[in-house]
mmCIF entry with sequence, helices, sheets and N, C-alpha, C, O atoms, coordinates in Angstrom:
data_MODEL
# 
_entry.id   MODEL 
# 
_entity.id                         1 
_entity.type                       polymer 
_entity.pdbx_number_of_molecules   1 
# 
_entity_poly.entity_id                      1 
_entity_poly.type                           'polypeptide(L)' 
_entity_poly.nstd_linkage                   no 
_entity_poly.nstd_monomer                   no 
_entity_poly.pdbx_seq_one_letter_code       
;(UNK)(UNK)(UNK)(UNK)(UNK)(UNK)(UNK)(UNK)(UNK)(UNK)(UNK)(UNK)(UNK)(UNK)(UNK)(UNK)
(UNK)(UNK)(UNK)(UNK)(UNK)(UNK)(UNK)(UNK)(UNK)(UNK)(UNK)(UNK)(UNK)(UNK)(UNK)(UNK)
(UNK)(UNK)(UNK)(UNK)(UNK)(UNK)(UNK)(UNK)(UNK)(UNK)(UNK)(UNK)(UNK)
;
_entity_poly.pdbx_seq_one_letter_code_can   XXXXXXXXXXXXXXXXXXXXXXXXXXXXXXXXXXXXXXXXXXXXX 
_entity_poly.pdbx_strand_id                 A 
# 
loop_
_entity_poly_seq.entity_id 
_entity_poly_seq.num 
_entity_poly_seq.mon_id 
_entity_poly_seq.hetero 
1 1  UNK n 
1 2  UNK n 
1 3  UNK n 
1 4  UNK n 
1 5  UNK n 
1 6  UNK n 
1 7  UNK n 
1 8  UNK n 
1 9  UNK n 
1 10 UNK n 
1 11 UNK n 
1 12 UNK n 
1 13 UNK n 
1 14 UNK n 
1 15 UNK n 
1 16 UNK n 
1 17 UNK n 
1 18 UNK n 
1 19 UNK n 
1 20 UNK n 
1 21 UNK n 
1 22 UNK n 
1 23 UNK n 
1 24 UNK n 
1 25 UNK n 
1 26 UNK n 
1 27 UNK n 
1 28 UNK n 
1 29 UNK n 
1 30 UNK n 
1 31 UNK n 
1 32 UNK n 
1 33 UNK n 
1 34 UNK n 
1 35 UNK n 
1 36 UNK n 
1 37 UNK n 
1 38 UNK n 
1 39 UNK n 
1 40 UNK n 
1 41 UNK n 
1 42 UNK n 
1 43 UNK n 
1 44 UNK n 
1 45 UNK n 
# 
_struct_asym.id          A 
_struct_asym.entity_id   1 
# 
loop_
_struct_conf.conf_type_id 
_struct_conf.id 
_struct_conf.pdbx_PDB_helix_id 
_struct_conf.beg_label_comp_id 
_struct_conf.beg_label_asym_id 
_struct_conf.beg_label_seq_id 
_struct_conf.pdbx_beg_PDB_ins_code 
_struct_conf.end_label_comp_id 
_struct_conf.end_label_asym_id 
_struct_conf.end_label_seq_id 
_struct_conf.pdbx_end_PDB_ins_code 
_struct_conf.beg_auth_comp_id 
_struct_conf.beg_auth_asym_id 
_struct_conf.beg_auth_seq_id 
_struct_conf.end_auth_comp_id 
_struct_conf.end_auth_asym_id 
_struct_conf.end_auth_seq_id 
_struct_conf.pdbx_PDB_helix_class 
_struct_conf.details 
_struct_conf.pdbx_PDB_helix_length 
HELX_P HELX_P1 AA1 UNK A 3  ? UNK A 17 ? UNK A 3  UNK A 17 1 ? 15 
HELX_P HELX_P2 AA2 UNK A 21 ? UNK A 28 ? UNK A 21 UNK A 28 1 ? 8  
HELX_P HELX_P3 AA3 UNK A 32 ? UNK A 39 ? UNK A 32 UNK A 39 1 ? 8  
# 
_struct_conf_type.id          HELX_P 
_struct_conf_type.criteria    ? 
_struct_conf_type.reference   ? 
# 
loop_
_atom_site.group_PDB 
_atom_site.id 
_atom_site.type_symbol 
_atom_site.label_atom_id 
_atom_site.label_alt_id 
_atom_site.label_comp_id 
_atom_site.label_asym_id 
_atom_site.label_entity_id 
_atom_site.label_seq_id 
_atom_site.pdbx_PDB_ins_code 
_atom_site.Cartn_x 
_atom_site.Cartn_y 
_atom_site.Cartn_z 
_atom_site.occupancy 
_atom_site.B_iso_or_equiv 
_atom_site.pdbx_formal_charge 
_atom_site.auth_seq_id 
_atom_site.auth_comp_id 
_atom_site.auth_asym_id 
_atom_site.auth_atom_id 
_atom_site.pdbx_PDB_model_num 
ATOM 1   N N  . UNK A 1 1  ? 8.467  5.541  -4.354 1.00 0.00 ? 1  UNK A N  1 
ATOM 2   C CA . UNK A 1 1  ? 9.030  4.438  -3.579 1.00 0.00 ? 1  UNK A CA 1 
ATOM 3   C C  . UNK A 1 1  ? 7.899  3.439  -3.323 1.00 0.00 ? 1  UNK A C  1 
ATOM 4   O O  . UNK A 1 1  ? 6.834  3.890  -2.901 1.00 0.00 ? 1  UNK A O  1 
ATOM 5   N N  . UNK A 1 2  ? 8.023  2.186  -3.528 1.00 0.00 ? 2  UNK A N  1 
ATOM 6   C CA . UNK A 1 2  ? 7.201  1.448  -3.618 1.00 0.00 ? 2  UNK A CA 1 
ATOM 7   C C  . UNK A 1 2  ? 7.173  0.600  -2.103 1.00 0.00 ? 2  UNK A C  1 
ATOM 8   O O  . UNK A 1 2  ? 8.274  0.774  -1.581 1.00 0.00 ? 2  UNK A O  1 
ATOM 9   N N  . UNK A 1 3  ? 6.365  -0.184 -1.300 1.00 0.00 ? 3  UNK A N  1 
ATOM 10  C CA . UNK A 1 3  ? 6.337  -0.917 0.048  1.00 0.00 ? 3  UNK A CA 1 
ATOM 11  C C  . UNK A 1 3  ? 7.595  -1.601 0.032  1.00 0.00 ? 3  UNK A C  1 
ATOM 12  O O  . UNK A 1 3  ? 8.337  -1.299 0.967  1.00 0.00 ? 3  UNK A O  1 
ATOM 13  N N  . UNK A 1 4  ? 7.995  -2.380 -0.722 1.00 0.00 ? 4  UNK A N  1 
ATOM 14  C CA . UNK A 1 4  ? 9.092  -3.019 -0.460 1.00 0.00 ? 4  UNK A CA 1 
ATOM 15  C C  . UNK A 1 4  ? 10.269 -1.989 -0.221 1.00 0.00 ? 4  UNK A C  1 
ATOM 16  O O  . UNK A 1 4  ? 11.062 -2.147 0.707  1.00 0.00 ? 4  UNK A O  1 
ATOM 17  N N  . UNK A 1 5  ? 10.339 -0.971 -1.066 1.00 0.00 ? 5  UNK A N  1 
ATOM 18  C CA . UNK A 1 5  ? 11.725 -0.469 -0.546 1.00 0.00 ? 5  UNK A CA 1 
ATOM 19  C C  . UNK A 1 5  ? 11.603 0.935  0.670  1.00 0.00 ? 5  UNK A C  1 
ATOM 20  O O  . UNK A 1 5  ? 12.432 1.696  1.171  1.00 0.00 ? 5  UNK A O  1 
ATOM 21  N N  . UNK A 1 6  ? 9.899  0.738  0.802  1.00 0.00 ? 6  UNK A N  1 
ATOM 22  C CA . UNK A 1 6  ? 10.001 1.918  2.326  1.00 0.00 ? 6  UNK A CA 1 
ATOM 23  C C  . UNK A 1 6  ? 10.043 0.822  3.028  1.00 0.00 ? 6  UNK A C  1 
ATOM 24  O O  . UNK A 1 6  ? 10.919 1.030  3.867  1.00 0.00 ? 6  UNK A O  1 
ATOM 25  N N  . UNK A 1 7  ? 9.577  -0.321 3.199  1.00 0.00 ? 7  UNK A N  1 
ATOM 26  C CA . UNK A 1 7  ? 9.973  -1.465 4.236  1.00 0.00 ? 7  UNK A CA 1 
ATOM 27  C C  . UNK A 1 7  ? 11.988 -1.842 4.704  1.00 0.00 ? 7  UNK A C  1 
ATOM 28  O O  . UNK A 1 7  ? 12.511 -2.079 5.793  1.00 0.00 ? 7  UNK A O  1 
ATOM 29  N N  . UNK A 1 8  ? 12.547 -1.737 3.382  1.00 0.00 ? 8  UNK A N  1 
ATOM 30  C CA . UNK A 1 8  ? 13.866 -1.946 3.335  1.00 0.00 ? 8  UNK A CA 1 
ATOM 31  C C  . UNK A 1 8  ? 14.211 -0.395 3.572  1.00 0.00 ? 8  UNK A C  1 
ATOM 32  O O  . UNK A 1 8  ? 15.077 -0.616 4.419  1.00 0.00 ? 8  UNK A O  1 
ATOM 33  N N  . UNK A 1 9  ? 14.201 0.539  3.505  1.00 0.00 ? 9  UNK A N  1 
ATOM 34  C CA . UNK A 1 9  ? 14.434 1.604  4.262  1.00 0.00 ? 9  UNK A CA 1 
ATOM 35  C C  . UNK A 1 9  ? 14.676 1.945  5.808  1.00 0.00 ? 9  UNK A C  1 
ATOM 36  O O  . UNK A 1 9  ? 15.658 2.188  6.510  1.00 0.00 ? 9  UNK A O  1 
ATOM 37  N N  . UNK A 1 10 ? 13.637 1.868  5.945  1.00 0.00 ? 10 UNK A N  1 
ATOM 38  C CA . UNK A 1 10 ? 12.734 1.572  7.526  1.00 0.00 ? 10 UNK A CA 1 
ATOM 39  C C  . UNK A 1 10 ? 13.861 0.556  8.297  1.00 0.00 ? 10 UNK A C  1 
ATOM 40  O O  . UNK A 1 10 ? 14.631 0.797  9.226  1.00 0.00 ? 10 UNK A O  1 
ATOM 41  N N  . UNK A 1 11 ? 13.796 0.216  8.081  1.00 0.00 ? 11 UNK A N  1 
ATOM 42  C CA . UNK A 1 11 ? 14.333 -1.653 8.662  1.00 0.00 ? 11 UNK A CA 1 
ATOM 43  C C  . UNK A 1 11 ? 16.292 -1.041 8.481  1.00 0.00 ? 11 UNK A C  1 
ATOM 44  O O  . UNK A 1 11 ? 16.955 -0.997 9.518  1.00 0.00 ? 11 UNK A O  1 
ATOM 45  N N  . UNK A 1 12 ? 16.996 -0.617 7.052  1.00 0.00 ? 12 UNK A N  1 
ATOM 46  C CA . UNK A 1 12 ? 18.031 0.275  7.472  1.00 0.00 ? 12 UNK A CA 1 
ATOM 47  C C  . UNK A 1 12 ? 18.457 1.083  8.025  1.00 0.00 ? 12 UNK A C  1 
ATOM 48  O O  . UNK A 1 12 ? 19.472 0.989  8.715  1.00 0.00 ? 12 UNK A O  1 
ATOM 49  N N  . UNK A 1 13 ? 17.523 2.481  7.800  1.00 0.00 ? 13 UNK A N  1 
ATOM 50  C CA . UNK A 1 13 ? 17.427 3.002  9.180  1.00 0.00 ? 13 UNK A CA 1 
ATOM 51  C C  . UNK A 1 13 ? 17.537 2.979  10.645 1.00 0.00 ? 13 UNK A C  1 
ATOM 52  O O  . UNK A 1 13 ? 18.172 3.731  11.384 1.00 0.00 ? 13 UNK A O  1 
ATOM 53  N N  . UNK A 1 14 ? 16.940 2.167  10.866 1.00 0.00 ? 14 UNK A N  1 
ATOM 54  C CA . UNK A 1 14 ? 16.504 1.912  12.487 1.00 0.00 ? 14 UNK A CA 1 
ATOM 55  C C  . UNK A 1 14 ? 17.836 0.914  12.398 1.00 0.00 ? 14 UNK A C  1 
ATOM 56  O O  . UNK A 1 14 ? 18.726 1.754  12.264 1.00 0.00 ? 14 UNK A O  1 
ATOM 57  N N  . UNK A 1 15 ? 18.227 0.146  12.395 1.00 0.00 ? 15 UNK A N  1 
ATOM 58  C CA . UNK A 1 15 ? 19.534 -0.752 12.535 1.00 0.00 ? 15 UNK A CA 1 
ATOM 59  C C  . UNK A 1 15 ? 21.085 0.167  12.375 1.00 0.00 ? 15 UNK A C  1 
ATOM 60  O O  . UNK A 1 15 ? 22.055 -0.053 13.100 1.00 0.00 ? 15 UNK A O  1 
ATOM 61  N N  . UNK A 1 16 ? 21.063 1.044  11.452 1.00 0.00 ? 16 UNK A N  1 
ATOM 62  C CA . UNK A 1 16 ? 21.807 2.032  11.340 1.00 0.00 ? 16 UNK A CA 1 
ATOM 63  C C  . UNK A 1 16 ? 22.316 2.686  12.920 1.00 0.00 ? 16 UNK A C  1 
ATOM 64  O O  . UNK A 1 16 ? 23.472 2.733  13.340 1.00 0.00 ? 16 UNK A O  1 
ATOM 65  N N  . UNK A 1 17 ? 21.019 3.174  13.639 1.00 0.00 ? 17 UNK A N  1 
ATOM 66  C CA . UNK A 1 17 ? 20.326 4.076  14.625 1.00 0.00 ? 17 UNK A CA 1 
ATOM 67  C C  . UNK A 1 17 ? 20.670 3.231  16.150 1.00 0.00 ? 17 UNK A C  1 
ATOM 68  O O  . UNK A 1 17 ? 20.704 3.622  17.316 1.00 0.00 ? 17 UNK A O  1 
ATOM 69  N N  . UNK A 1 18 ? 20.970 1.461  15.291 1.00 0.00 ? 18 UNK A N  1 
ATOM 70  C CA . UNK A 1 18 ? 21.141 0.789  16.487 1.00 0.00 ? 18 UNK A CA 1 
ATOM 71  C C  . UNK A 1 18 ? 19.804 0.469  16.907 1.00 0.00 ? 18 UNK A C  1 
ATOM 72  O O  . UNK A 1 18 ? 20.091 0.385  18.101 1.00 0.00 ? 18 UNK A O  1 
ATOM 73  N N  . UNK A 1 19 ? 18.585 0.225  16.882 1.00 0.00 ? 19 UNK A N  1 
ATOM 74  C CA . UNK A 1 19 ? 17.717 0.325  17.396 1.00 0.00 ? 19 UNK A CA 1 
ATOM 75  C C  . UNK A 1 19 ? 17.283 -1.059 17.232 1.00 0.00 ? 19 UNK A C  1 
ATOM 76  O O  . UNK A 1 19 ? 17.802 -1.852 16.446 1.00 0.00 ? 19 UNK A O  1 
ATOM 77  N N  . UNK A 1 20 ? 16.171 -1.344 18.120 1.00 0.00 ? 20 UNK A N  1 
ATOM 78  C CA . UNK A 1 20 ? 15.345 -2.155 18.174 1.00 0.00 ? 20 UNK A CA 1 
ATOM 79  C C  . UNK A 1 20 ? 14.064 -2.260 17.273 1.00 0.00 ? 20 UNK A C  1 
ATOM 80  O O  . UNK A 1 20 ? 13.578 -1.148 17.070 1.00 0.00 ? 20 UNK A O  1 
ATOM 81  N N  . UNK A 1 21 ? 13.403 -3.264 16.694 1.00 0.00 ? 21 UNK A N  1 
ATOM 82  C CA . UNK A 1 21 ? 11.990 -2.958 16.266 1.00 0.00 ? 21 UNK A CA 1 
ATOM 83  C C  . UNK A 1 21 ? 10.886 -2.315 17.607 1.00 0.00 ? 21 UNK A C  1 
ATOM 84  O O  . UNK A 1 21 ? 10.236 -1.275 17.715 1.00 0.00 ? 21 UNK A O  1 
ATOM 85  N N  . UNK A 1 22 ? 11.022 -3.151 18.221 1.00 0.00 ? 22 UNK A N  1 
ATOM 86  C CA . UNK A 1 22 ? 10.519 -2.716 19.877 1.00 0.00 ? 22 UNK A CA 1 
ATOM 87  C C  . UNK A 1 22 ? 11.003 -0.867 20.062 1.00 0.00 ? 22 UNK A C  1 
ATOM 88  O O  . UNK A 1 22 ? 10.201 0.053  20.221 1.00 0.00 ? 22 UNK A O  1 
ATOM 89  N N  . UNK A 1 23 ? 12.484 -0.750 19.981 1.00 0.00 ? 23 UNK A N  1 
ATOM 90  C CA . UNK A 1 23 ? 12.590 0.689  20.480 1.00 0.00 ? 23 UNK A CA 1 
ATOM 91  C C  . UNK A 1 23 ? 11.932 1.868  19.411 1.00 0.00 ? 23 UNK A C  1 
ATOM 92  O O  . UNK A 1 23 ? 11.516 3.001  19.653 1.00 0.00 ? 23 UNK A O  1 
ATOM 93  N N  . UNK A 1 24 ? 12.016 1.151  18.210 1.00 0.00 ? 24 UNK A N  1 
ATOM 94  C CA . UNK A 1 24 ? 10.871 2.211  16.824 1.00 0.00 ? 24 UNK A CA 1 
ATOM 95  C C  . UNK A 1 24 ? 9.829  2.281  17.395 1.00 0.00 ? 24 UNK A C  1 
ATOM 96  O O  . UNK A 1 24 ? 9.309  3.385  17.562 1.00 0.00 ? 24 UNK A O  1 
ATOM 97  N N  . UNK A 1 25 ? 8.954  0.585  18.070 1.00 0.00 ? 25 UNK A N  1 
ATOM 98  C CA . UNK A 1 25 ? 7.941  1.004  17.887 1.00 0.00 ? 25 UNK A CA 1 
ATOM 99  C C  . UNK A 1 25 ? 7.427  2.013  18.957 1.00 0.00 ? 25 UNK A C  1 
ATOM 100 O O  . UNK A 1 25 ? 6.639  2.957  18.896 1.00 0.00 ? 25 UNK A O  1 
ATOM 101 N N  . UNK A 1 26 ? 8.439  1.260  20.330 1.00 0.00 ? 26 UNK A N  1 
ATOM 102 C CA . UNK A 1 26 ? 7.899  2.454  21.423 1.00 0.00 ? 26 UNK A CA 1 
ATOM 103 C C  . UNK A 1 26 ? 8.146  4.515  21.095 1.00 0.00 ? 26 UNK A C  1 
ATOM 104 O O  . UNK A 1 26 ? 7.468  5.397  21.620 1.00 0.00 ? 26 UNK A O  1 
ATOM 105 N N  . UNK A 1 27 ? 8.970  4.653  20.387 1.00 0.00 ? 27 UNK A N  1 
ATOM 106 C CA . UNK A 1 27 ? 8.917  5.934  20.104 1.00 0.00 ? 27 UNK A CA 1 
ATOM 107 C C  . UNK A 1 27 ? 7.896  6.644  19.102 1.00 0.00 ? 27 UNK A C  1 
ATOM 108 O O  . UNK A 1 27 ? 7.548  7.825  19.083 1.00 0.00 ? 27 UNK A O  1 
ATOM 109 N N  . UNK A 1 28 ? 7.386  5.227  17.993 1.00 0.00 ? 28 UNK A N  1 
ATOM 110 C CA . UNK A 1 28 ? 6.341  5.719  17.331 1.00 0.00 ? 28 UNK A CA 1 
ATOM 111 C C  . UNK A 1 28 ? 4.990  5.499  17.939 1.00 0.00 ? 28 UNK A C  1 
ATOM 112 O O  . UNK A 1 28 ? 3.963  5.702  17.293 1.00 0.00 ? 28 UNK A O  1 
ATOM 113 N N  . UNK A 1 29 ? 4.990  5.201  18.829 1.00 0.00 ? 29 UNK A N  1 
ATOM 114 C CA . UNK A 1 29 ? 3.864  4.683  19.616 1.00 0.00 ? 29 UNK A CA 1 
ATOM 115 C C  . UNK A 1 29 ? 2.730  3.836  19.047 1.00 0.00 ? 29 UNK A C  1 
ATOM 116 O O  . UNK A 1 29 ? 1.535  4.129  19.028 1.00 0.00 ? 29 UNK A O  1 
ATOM 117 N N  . UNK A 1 30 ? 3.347  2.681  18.565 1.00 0.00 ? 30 UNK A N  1 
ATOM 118 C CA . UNK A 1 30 ? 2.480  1.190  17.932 1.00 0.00 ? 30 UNK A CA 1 
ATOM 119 C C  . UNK A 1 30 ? 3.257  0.143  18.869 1.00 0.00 ? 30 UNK A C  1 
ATOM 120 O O  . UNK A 1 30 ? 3.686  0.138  20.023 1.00 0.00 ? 30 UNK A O  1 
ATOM 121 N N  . UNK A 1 31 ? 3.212  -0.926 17.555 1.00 0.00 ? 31 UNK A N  1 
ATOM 122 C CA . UNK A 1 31 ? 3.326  -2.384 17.979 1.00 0.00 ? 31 UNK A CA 1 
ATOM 123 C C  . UNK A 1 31 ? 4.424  -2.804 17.849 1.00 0.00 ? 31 UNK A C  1 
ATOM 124 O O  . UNK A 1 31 ? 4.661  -2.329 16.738 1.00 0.00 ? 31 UNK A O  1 
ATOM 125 N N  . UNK A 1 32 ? 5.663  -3.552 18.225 1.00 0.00 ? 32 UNK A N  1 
ATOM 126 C CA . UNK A 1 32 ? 6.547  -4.201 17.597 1.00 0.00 ? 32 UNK A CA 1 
ATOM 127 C C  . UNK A 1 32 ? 5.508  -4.681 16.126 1.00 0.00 ? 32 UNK A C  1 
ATOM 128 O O  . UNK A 1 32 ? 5.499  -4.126 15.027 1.00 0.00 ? 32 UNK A O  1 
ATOM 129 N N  . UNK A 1 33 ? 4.937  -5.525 16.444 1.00 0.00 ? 33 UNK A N  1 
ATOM 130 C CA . UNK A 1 33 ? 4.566  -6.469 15.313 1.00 0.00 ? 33 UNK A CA 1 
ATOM 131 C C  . UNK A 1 33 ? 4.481  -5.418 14.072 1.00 0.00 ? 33 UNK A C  1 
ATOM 132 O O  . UNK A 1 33 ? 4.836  -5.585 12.906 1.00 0.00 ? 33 UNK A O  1 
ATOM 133 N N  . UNK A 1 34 ? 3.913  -4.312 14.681 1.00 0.00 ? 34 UNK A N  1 
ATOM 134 C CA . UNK A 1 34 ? 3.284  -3.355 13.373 1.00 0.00 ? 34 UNK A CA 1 
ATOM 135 C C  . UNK A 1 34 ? 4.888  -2.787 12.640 1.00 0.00 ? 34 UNK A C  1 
ATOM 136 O O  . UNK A 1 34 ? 4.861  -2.705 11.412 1.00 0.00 ? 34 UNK A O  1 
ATOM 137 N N  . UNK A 1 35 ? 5.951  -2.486 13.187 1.00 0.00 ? 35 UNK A N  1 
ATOM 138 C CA . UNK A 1 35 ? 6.768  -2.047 12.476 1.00 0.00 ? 35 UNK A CA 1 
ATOM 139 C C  . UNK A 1 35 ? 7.794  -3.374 11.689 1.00 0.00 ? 35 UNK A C  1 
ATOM 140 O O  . UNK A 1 35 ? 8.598  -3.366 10.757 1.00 0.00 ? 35 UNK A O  1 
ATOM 141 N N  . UNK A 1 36 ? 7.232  -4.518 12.683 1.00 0.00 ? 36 UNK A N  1 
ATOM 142 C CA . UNK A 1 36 ? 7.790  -6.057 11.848 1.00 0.00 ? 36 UNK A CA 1 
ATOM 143 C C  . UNK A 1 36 ? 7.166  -5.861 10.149 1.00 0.00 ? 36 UNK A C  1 
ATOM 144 O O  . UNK A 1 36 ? 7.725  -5.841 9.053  1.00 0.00 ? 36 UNK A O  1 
ATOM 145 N N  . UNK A 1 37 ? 5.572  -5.723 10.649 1.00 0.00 ? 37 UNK A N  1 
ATOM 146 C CA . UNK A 1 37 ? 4.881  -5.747 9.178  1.00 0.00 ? 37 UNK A CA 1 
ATOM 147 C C  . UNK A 1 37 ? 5.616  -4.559 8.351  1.00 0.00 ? 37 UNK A C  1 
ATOM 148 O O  . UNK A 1 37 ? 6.223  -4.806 7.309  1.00 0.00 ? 37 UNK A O  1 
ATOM 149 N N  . UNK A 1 38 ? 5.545  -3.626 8.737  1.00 0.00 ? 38 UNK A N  1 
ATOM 150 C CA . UNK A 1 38 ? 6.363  -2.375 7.997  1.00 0.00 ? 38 UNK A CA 1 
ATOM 151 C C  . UNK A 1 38 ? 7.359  -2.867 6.865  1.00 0.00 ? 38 UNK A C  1 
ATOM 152 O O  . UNK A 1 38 ? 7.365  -2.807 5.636  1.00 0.00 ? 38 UNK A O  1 
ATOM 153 N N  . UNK A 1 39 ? 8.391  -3.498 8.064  1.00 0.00 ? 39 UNK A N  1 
ATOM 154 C CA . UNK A 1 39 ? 10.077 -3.670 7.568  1.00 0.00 ? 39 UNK A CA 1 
ATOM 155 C C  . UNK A 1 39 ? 9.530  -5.028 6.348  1.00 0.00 ? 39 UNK A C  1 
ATOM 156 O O  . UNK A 1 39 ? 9.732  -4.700 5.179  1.00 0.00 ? 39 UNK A O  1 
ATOM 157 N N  . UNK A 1 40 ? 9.048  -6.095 6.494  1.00 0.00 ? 40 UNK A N  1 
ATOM 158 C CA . UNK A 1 40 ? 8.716  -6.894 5.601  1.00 0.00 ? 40 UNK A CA 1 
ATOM 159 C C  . UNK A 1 40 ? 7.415  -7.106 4.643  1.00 0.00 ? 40 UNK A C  1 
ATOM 160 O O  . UNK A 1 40 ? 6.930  -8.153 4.212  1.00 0.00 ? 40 UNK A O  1 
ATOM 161 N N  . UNK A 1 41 ? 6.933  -5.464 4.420  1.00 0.00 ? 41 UNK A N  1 
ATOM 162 C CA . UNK A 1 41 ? 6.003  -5.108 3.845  1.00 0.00 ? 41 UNK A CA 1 
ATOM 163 C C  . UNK A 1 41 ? 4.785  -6.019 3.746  1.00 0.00 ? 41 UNK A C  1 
ATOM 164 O O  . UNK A 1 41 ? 4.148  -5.854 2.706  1.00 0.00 ? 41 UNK A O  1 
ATOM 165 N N  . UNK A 1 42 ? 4.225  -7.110 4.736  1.00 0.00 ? 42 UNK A N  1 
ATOM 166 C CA . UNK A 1 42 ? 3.021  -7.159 5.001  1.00 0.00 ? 42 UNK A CA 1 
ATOM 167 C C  . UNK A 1 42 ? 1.781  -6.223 5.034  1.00 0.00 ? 42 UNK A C  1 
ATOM 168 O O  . UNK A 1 42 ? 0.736  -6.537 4.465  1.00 0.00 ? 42 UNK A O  1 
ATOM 169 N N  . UNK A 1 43 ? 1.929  -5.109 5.695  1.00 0.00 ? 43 UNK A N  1 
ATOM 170 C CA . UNK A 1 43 ? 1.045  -3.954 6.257  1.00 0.00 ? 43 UNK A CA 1 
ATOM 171 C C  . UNK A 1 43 ? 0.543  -2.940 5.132  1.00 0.00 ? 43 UNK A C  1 
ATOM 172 O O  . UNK A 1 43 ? 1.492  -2.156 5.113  1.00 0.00 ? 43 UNK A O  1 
ATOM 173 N N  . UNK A 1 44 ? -0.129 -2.595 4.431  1.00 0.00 ? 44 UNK A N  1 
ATOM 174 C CA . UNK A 1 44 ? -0.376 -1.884 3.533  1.00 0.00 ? 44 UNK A CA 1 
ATOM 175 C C  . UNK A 1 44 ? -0.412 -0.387 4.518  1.00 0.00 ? 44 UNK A C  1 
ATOM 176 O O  . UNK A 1 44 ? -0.465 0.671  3.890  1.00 0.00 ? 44 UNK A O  1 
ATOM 177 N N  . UNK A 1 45 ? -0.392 -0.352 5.542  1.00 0.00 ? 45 UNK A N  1 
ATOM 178 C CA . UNK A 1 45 ? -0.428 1.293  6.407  1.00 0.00 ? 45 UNK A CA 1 
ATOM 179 C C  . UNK A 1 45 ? 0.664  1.524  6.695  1.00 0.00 ? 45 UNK A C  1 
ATOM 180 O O  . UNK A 1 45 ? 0.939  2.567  7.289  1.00 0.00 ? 45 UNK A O  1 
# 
């Protein structure tokens, strides 16, 4: 699986789940911004 489609994963998931980027990030314990970068594959981590 390449960034773009764990980003498009990620980002289905969590919307699926109902969730917030904010409520991912507080349960994964980061940043909004960091799971923004995630979902639109900015972030190489």
């Amino acid at each position: 699986m390449n960034q773009a489609e764990m980003g498009r994963t990620i980002q289905a998931l969590r919307r699926e789940r109902g969730m917030t980027q904010e409520a991912l990030a507080g349960m994964l314990g980061v940043s909004a911004a960091a799971v923004s970068k995630w979902e639109t594959g900015v972030s190489q981590s």
